[in-house]
mmCIF file as gemmi writes it, N, C-alpha and C atoms, coordinates in Angstrom:
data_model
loop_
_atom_site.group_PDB
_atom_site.id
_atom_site.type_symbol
_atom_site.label_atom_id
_atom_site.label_alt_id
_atom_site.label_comp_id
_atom_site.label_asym_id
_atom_site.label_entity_id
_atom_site.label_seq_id
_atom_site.pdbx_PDB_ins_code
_atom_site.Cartn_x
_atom_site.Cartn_y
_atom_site.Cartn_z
_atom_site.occupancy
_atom_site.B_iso_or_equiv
_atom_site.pdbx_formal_charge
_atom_site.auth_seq_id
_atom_site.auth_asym_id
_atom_site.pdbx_PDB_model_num
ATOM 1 N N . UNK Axp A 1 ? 0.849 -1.171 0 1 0 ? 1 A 1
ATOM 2 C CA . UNK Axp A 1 ? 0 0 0 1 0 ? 1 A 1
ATOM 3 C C . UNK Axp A 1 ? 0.895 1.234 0 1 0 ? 1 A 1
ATOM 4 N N . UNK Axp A 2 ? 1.026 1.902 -0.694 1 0 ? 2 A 1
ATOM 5 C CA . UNK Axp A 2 ? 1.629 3.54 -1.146 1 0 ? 2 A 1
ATOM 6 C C . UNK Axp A 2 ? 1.401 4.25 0.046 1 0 ? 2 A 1
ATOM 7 N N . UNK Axp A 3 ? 2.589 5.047 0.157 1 0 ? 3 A 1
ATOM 8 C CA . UNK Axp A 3 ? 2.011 5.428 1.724 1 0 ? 3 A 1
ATOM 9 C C . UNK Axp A 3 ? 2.616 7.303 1.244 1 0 ? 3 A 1
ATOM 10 N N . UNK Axp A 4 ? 1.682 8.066 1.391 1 0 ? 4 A 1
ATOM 11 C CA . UNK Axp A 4 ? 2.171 9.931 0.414 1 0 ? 4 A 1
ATOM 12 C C . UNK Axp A 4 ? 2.332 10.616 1.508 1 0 ? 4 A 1
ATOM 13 N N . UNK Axp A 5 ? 3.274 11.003 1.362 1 0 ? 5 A 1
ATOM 14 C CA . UNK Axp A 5 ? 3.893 12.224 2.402 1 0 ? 5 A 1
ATOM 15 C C . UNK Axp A 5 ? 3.74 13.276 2.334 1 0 ? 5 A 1
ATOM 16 N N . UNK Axp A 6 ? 3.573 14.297 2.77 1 0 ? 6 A 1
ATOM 17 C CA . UNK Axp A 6 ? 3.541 15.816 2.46 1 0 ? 6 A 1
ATOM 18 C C . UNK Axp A 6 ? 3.824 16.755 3.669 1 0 ? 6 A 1
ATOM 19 N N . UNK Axp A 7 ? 4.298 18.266 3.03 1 0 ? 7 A 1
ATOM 20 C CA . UNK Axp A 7 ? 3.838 19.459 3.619 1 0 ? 7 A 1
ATOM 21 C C . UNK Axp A 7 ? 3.055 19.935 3.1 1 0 ? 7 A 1
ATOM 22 N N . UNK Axp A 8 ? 2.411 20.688 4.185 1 0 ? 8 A 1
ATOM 23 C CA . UNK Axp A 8 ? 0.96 21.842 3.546 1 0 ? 8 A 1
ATOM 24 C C . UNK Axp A 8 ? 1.956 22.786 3.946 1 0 ? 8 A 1
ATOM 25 N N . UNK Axp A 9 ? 1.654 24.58 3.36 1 0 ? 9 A 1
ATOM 26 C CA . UNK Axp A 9 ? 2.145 25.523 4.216 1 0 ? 9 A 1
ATOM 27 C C . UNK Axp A 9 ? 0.713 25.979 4.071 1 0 ? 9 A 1
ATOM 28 N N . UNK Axp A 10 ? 0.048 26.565 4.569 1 0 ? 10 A 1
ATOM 29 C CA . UNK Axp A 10 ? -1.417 27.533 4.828 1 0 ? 10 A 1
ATOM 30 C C . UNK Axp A 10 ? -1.762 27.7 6.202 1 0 ? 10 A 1
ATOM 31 N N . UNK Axp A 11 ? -2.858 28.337 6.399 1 0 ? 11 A 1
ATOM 32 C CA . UNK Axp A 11 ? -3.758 28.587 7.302 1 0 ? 11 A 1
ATOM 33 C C . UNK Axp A 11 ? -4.21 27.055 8.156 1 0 ? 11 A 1
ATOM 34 N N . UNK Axp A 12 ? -4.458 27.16 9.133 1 0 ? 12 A 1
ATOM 35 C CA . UNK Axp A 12 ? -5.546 26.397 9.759 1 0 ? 12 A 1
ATOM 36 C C . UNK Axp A 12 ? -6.77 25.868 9.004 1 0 ? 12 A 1
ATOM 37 N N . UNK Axp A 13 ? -7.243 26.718 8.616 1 0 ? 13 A 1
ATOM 38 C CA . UNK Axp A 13 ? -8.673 26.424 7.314 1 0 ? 13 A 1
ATOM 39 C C . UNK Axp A 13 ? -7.867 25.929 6.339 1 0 ? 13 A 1
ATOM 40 N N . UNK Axp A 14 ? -6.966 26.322 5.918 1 0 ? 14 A 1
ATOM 41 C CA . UNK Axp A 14 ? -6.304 25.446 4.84 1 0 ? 14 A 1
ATOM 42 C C . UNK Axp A 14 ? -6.058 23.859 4.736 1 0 ? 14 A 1
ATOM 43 N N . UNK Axp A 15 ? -5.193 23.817 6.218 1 0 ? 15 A 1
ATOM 44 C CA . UNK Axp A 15 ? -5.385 22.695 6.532 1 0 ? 15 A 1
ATOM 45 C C . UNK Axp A 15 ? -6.705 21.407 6.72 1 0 ? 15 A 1
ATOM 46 N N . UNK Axp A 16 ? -7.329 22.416 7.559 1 0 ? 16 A 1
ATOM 47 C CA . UNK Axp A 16 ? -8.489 21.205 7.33 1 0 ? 16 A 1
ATOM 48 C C . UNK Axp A 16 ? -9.358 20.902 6.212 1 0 ? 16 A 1
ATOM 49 N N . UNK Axp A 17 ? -9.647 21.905 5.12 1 0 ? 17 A 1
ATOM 50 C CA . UNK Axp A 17 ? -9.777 21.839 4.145 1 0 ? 17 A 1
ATOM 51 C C . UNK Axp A 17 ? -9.466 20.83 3.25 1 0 ? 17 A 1
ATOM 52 N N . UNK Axp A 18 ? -8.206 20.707 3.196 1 0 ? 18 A 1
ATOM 53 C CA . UNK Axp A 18 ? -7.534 19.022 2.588 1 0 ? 18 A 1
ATOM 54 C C . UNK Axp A 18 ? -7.323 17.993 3.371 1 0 ? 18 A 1
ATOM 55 N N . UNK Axp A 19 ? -7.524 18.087 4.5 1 0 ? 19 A 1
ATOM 56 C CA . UNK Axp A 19 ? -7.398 17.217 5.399 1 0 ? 19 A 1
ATOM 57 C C . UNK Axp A 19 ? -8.611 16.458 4.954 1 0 ? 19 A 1
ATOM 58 N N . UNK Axp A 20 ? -10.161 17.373 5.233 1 0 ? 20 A 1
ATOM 59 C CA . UNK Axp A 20 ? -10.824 16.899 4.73 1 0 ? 20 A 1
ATOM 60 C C . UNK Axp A 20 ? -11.52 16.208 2.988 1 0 ? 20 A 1
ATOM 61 N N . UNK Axp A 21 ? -10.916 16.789 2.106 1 0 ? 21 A 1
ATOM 62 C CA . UNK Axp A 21 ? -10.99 15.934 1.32 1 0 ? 21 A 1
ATOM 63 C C . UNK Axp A 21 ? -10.449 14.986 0.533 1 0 ? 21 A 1
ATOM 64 N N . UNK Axp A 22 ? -9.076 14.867 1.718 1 0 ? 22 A 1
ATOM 65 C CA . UNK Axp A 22 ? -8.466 13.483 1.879 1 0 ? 22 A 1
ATOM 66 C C . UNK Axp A 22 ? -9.149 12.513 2.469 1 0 ? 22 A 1
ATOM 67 N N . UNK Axp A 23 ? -9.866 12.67 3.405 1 0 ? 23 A 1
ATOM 68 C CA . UNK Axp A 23 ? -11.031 11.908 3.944 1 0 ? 23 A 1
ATOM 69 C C . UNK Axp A 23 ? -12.237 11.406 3.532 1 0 ? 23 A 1
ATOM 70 N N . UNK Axp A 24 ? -12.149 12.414 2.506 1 0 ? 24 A 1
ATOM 71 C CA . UNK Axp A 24 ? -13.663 11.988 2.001 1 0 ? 24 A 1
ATOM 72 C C . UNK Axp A 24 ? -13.353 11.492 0.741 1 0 ? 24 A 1
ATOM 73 N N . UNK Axp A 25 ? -11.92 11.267 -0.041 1 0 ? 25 A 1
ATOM 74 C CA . UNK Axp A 25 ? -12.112 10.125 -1.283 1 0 ? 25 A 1
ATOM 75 C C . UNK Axp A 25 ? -12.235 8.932 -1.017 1 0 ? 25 A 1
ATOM 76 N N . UNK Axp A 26 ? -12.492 8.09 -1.817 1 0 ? 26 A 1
ATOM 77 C CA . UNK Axp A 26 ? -13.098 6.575 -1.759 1 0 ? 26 A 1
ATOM 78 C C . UNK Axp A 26 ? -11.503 5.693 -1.779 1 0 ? 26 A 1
ATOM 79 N N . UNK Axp A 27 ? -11.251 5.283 -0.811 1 0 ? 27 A 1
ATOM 80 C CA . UNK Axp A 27 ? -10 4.022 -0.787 1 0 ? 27 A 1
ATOM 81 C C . UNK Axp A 27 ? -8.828 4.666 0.061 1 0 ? 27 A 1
ATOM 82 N N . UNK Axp A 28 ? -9.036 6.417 0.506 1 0 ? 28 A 1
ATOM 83 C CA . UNK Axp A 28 ? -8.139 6.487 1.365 1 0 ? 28 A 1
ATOM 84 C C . UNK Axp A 28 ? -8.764 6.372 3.299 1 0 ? 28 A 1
ATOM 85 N N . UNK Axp A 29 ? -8.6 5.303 3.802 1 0 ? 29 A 1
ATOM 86 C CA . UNK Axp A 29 ? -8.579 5.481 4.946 1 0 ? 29 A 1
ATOM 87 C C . UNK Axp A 29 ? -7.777 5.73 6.109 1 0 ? 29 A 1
ATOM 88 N N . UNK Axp A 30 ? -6.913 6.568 5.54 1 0 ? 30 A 1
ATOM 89 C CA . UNK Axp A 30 ? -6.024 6.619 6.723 1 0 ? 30 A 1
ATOM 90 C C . UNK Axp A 30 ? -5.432 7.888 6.445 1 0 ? 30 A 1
ATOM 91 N N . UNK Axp A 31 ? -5.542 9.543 6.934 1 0 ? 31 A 1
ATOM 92 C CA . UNK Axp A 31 ? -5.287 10.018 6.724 1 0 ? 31 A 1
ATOM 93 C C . UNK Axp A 31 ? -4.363 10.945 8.511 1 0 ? 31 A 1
ATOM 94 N N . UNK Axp A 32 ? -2.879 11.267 8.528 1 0 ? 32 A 1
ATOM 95 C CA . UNK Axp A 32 ? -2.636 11.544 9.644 1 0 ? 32 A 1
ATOM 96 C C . UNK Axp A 32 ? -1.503 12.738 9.784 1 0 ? 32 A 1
ATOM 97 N N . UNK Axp A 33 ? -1.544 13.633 10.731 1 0 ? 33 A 1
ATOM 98 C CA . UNK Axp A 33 ? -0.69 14.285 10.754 1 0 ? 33 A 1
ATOM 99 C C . UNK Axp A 33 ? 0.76 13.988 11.405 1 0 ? 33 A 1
ATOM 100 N N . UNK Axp A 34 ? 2.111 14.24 10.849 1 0 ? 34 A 1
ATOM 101 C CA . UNK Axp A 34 ? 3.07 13.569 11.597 1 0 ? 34 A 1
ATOM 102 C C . UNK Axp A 34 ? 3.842 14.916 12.323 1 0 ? 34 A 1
ATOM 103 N N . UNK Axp A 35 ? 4.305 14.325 13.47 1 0 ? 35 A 1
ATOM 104 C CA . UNK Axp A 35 ? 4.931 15.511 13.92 1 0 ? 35 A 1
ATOM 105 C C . UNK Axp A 35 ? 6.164 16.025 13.088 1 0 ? 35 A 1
ATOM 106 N N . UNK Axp A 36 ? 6.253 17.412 12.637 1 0 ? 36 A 1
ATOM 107 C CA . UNK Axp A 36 ? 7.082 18.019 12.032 1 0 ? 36 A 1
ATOM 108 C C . UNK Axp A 36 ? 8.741 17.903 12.967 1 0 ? 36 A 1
ATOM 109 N N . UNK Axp A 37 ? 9.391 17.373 11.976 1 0 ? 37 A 1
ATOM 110 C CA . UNK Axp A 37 ? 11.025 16.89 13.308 1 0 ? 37 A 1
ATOM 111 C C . UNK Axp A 37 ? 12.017 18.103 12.518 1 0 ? 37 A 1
ATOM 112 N N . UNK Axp A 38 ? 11.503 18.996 11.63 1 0 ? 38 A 1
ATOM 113 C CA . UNK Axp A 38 ? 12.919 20.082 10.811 1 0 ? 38 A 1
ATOM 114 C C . UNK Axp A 38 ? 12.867 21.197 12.05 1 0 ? 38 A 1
ATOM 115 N N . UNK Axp A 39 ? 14.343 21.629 12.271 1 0 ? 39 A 1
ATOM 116 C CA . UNK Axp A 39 ? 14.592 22.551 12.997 1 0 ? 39 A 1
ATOM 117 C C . UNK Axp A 39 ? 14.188 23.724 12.321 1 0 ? 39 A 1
ATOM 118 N N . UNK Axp A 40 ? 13.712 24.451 13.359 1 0 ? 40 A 1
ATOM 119 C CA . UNK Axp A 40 ? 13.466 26.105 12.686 1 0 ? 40 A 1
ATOM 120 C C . UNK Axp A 40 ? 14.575 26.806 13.294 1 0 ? 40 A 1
ATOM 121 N N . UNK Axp A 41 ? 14.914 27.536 12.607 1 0 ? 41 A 1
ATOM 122 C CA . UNK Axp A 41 ? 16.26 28.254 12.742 1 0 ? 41 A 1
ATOM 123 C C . UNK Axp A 41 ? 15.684 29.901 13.247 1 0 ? 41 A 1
ATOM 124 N N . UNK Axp A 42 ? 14.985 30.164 14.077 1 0 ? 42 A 1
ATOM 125 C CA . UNK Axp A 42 ? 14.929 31.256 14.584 1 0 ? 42 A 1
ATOM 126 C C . UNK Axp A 42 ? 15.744 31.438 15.818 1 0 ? 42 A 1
ATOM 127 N N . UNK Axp A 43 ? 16.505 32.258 15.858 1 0 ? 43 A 1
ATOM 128 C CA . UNK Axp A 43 ? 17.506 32.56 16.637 1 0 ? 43 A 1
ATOM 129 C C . UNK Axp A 43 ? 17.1 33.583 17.883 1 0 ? 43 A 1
ATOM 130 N N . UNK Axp A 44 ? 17.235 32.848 19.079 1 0 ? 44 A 1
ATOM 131 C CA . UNK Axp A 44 ? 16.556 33.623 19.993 1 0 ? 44 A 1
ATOM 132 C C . UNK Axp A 44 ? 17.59 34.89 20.467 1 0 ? 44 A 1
ATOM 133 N N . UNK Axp A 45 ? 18.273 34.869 20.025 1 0 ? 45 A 1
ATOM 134 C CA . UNK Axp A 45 ? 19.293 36.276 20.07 1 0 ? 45 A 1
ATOM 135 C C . UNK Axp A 45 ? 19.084 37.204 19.424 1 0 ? 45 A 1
ATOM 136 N N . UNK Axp A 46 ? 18.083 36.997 18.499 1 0 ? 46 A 1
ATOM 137 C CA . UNK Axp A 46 ? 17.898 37.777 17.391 1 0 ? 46 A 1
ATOM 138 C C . UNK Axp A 46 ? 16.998 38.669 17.658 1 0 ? 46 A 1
ATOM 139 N N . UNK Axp A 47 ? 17.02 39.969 17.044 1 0 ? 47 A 1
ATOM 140 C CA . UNK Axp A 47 ? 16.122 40.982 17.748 1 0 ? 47 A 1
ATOM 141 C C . UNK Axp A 47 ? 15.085 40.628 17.051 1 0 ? 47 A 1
ATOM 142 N N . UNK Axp A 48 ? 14.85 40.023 16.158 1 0 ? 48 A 1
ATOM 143 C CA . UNK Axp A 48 ? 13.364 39.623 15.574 1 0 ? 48 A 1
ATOM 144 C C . UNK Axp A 48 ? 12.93 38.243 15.567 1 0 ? 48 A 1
ATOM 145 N N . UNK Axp A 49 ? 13.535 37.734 16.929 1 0 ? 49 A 1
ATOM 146 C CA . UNK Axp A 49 ? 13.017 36.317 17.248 1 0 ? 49 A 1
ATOM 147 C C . UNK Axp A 49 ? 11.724 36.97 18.121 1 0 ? 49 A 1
ATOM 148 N N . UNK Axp A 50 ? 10.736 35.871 17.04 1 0 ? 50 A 1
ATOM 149 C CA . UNK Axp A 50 ? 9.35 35.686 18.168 1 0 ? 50 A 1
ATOM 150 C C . UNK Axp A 50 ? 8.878 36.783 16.953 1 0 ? 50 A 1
ATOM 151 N N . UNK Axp A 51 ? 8.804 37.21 16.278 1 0 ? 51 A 1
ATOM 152 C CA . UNK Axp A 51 ? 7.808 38.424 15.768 1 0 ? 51 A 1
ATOM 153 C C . UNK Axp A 51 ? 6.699 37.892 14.459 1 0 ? 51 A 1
ATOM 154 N N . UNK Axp A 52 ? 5.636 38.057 14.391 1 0 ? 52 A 1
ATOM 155 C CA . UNK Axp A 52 ? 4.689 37.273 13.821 1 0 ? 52 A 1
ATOM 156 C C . UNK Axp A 52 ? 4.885 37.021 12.139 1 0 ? 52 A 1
ATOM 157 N N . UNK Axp A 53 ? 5.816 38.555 11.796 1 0 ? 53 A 1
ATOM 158 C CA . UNK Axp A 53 ? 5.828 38.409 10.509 1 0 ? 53 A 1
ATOM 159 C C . UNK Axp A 53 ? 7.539 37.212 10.403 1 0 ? 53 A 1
ATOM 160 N N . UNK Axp A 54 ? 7.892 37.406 11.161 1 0 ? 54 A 1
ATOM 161 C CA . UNK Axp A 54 ? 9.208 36.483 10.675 1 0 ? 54 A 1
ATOM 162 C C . UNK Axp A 54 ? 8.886 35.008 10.586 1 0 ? 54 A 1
ATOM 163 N N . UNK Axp A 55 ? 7.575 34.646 11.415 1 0 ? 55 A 1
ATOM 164 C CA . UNK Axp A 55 ? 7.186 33.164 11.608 1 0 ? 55 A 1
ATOM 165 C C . UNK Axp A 55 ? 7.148 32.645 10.752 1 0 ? 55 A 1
ATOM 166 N N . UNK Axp A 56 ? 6.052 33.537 9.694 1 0 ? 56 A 1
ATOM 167 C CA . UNK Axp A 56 ? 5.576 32.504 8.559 1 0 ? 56 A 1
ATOM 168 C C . UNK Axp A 56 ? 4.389 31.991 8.331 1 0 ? 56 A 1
ATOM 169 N N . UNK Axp A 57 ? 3.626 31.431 7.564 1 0 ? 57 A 1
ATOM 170 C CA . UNK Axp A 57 ? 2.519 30.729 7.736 1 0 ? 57 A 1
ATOM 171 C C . UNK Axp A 57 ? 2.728 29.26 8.604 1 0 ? 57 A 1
ATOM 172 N N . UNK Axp A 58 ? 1.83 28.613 8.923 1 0 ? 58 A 1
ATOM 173 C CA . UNK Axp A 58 ? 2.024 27.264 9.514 1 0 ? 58 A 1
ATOM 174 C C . UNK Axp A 58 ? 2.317 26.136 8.388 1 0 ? 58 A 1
ATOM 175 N N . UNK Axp A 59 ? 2.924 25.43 8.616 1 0 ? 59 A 1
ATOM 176 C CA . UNK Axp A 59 ? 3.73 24.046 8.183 1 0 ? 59 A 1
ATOM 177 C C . UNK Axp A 59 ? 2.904 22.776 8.643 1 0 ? 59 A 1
ATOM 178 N N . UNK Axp A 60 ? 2.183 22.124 8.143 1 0 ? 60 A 1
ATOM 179 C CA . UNK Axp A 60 ? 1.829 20.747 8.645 1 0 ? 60 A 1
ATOM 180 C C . UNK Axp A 60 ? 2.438 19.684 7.659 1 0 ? 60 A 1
ATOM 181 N N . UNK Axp A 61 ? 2.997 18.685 8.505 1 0 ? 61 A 1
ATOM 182 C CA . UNK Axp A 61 ? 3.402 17.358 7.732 1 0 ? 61 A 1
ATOM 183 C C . UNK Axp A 61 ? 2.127 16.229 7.823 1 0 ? 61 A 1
ATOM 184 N N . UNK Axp A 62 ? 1.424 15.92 6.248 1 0 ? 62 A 1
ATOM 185 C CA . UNK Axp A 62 ? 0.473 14.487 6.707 1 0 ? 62 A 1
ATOM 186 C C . UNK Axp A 62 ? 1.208 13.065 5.706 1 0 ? 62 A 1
ATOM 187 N N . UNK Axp A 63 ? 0.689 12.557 6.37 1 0 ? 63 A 1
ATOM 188 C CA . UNK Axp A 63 ? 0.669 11.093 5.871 1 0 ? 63 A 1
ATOM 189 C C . UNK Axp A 63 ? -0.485 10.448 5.517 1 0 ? 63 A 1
ATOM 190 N N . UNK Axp A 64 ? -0.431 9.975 4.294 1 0 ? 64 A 1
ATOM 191 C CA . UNK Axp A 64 ? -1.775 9.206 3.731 1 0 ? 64 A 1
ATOM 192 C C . UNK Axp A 64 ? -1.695 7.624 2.849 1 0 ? 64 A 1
ATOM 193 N N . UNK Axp A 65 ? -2.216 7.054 3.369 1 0 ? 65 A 1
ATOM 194 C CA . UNK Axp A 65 ? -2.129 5.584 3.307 1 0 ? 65 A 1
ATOM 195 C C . UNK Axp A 65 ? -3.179 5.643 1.971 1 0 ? 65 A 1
ATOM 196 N N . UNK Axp A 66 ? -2.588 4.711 0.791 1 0 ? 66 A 1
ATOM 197 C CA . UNK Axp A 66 ? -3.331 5.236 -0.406 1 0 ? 66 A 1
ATOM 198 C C . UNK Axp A 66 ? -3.636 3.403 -0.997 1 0 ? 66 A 1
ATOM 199 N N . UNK Axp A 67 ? -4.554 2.596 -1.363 1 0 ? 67 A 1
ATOM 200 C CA . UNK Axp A 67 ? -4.772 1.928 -1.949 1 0 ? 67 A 1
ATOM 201 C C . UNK Axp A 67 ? -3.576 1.221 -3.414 1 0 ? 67 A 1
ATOM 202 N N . UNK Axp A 68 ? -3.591 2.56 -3.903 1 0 ? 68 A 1
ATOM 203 C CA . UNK Axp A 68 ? -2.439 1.935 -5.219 1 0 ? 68 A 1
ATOM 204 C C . UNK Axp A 68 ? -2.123 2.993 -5.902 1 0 ? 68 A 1
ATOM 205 N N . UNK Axp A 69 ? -1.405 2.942 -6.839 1 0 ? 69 A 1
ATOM 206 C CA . UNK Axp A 69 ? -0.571 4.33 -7.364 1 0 ? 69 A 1
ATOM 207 C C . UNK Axp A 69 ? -1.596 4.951 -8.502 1 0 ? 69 A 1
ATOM 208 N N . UNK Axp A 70 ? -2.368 4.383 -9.003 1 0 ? 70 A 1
ATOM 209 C CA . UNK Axp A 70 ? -3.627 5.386 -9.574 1 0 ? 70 A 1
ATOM 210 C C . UNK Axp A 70 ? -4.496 6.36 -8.427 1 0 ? 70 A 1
ATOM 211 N N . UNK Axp A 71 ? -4.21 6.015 -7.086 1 0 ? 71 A 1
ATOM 212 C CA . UNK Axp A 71 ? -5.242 7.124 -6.428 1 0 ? 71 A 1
ATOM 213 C C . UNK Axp A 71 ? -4.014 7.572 -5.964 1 0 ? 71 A 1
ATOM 214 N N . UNK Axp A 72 ? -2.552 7.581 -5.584 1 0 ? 72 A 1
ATOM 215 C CA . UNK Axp A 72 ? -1.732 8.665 -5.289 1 0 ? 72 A 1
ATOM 216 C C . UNK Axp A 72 ? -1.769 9.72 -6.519 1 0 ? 72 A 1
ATOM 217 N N . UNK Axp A 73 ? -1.802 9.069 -7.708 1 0 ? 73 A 1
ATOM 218 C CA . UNK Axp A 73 ? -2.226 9.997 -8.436 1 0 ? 73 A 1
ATOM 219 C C . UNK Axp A 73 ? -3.046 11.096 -8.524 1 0 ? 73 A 1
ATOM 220 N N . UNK Axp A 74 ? -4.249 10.2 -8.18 1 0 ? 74 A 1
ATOM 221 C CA . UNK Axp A 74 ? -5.574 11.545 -7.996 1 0 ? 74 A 1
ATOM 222 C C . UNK Axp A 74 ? -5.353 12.132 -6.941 1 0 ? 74 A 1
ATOM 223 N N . UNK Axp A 75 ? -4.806 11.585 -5.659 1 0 ? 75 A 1
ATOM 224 C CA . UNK Axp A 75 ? -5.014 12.593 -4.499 1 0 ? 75 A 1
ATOM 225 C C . UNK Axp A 75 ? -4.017 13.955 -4.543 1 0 ? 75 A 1
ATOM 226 N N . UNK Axp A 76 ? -2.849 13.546 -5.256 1 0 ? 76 A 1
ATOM 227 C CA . UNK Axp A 76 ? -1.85 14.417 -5.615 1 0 ? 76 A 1
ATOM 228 C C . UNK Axp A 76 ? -2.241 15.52 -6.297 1 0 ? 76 A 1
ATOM 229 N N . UNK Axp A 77 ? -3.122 15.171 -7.423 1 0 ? 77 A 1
ATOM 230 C CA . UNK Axp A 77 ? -3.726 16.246 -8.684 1 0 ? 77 A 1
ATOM 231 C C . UNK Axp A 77 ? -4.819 17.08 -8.295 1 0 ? 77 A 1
ATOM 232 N N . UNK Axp A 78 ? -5.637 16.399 -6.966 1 0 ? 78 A 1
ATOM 233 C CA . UNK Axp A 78 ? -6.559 16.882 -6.5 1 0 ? 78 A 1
ATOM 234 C C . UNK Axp A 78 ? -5.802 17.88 -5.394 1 0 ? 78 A 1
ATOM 235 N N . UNK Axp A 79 ? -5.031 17.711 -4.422 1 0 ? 79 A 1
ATOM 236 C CA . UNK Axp A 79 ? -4.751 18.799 -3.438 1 0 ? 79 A 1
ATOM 237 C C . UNK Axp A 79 ? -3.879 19.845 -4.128 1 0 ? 79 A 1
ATOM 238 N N . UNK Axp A 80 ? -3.177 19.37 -5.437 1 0 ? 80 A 1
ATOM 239 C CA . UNK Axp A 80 ? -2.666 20.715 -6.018 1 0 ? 80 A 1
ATOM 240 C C . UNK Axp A 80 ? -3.635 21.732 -6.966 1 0 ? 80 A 1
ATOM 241 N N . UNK Axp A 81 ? -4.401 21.246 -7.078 1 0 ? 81 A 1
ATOM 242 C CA . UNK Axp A 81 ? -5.649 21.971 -7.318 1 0 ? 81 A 1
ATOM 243 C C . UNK Axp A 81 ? -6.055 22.685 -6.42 1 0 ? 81 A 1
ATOM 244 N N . UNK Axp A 82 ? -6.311 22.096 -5.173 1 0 ? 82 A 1
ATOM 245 C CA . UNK Axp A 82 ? -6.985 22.567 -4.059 1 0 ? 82 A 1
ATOM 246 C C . UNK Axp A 82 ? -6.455 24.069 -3.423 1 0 ? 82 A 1
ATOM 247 N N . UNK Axp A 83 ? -4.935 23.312 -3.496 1 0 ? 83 A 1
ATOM 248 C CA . UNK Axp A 83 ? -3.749 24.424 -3.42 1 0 ? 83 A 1
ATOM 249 C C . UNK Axp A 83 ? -3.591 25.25 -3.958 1 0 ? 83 A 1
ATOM 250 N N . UNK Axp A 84 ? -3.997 25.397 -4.813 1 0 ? 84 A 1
ATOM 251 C CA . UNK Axp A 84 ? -4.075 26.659 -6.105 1 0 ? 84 A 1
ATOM 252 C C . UNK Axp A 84 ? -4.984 27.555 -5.303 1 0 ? 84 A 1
ATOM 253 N N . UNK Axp A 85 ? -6.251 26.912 -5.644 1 0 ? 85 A 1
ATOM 254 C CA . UNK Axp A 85 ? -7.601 27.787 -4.854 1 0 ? 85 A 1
ATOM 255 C C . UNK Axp A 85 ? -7.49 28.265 -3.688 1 0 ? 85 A 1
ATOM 256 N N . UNK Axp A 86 ? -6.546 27.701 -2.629 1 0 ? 86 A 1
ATOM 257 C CA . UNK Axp A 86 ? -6.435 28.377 -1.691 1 0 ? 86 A 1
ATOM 258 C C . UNK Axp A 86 ? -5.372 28.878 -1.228 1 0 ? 86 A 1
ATOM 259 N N . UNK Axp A 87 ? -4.605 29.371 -2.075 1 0 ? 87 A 1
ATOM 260 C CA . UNK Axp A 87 ? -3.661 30.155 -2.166 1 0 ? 87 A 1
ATOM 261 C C . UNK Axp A 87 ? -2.199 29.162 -1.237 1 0 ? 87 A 1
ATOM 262 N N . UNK Axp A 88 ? -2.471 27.878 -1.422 1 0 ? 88 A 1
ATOM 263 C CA . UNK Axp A 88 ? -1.548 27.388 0.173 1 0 ? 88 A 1
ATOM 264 C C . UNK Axp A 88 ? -0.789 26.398 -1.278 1 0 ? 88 A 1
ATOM 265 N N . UNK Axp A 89 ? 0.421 25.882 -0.253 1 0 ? 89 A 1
ATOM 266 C CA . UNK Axp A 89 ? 1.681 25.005 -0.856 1 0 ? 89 A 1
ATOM 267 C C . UNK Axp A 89 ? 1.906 23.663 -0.444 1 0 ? 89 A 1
ATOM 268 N N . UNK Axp A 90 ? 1.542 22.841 -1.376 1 0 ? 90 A 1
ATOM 269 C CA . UNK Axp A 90 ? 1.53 21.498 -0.807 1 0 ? 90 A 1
ATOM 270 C C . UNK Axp A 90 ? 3.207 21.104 -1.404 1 0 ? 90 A 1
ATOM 271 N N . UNK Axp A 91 ? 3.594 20.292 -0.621 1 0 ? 91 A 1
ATOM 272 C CA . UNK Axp A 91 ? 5.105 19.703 -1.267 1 0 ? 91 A 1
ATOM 273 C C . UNK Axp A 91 ? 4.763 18.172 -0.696 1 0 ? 91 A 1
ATOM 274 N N . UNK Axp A 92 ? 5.263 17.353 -2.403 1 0 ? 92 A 1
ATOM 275 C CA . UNK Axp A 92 ? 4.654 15.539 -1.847 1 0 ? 92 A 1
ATOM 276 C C . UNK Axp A 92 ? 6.968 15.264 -2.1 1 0 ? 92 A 1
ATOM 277 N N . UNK Axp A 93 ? 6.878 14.812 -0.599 1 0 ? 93 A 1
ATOM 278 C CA . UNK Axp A 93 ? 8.168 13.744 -0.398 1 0 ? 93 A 1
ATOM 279 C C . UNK Axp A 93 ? 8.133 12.537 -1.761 1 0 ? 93 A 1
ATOM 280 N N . UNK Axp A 94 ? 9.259 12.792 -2.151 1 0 ? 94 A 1
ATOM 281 C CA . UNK Axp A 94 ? 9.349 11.495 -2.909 1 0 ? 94 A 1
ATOM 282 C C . UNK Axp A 94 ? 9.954 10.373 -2.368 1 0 ? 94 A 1
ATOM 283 N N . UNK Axp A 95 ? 9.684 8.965 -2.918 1 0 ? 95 A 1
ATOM 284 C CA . UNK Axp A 95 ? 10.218 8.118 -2.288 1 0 ? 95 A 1
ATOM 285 C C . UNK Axp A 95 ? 11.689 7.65 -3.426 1 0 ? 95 A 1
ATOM 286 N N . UNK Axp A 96 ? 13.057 7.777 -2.322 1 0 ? 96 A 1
ATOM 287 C CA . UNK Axp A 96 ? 14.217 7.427 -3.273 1 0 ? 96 A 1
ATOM 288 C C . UNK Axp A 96 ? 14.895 6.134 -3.449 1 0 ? 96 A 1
ATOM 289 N N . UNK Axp A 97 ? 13.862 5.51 -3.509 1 0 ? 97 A 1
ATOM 290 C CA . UNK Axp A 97 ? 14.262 3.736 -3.952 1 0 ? 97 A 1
ATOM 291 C C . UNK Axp A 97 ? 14.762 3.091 -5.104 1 0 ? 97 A 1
């Protein structure tokens, strides 16, 4: 079973947005968020550590357990679509086998 990795960068609504209609295609049941392990390099010495515009939008990493490589397909074509419309950035991990 294909297992698709990703970052979102968007909003909260962004997020659940594809969250949810990762949920709601037919053959994916398993849709999950993984804890993000990349260091952020904000430097607390820095006079503009902590300031809202230096943050950024939010970063979520999911994981989605996919039936077979025709629906990584669609789910892929579908959230970069989605991504378009809502102005947010999906990035899919490749696998280097």
């Amino acid at each position: 079973m294909p297992l698709l990795r990703m970052r979102i960068t968007g909003s909260e609504a962004d997020i659940r947005a594809m969250t949810n209609l990762l949920q709601s295609l037919d053959g994916i049941e398993h849709v999950e968020e993984v804890a993000d392990l990349m260091p952020h390099m904000d430097d607390a010495d820095s006079s503009s550590a902590g300031l809202s515009d230096v943050r950024g939008p939010n970063v979520h990493a999911l994981e989605v357990d996919a039936p077979n490589t025709a629906t990584v397909r669609r789910v892929r074509q579908m959230l970069e679509e989605l991504a378009f419309d809502l102005d947010a950035v999906v990035e899919f991990e490749e696998d280097e086998d």
